[in-house]
N, C-alpha and C positions, 0 to 999 in steps of 0.2 A: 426455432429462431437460429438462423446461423451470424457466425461472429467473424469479422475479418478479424485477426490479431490487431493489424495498425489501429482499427480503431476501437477496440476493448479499453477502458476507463479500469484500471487496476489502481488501489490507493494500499501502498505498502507502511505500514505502521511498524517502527524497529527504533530502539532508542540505541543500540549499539552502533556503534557504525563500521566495524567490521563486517558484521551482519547486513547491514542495512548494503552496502559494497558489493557483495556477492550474492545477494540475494536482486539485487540489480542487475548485475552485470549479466545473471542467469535469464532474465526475463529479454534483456536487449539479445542475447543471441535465438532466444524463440522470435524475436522480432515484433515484441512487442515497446507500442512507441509513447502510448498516453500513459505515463505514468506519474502517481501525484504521489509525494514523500511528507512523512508527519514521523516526526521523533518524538509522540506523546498523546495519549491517550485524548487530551483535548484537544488539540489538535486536529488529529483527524477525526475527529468526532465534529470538527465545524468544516472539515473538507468534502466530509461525506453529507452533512446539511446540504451543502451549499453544490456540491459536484455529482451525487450520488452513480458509484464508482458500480462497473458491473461484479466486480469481483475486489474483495478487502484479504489481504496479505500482513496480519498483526501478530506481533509477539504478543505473549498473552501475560508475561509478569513483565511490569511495567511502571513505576508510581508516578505520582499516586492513582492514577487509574488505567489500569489493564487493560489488556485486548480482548478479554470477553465482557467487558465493563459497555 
């Protein structure tokens, strides 16, 4: 299956927002454009229900639930 970037569904999970900053700004210059932002574990746990993302970008310590959670 091939992927245009523009429309790749990326859900980036980062409670820092430093991180969360440059970890963006890194993905708009590959030109990637759909992107959905969750600063918490639940969060994107109801993004990914409800959008399910082709590709999830999570920090993995996090509270209270994780990005391997």
């Amino acid at each position: 299956m091939t992927y245009k970037l523009e429309t790749v569904k990326i859900l980036l999970v980062e409670d820092m927002e430093p991180m969360l900053i440059l970890t963006r700004s890194i993905l708009d210059i590959f030109c990637f454009k759909n992107i959905m932002v969750a600063k918490s574990g639940e969060e994107a746990y109801k993004i990914y229900v409800k959008e399910r993302p082709d590709l999830i970008i999570t920090d993995w310590i996090m509270g209270p639930m994780g990005g391997m959670e």
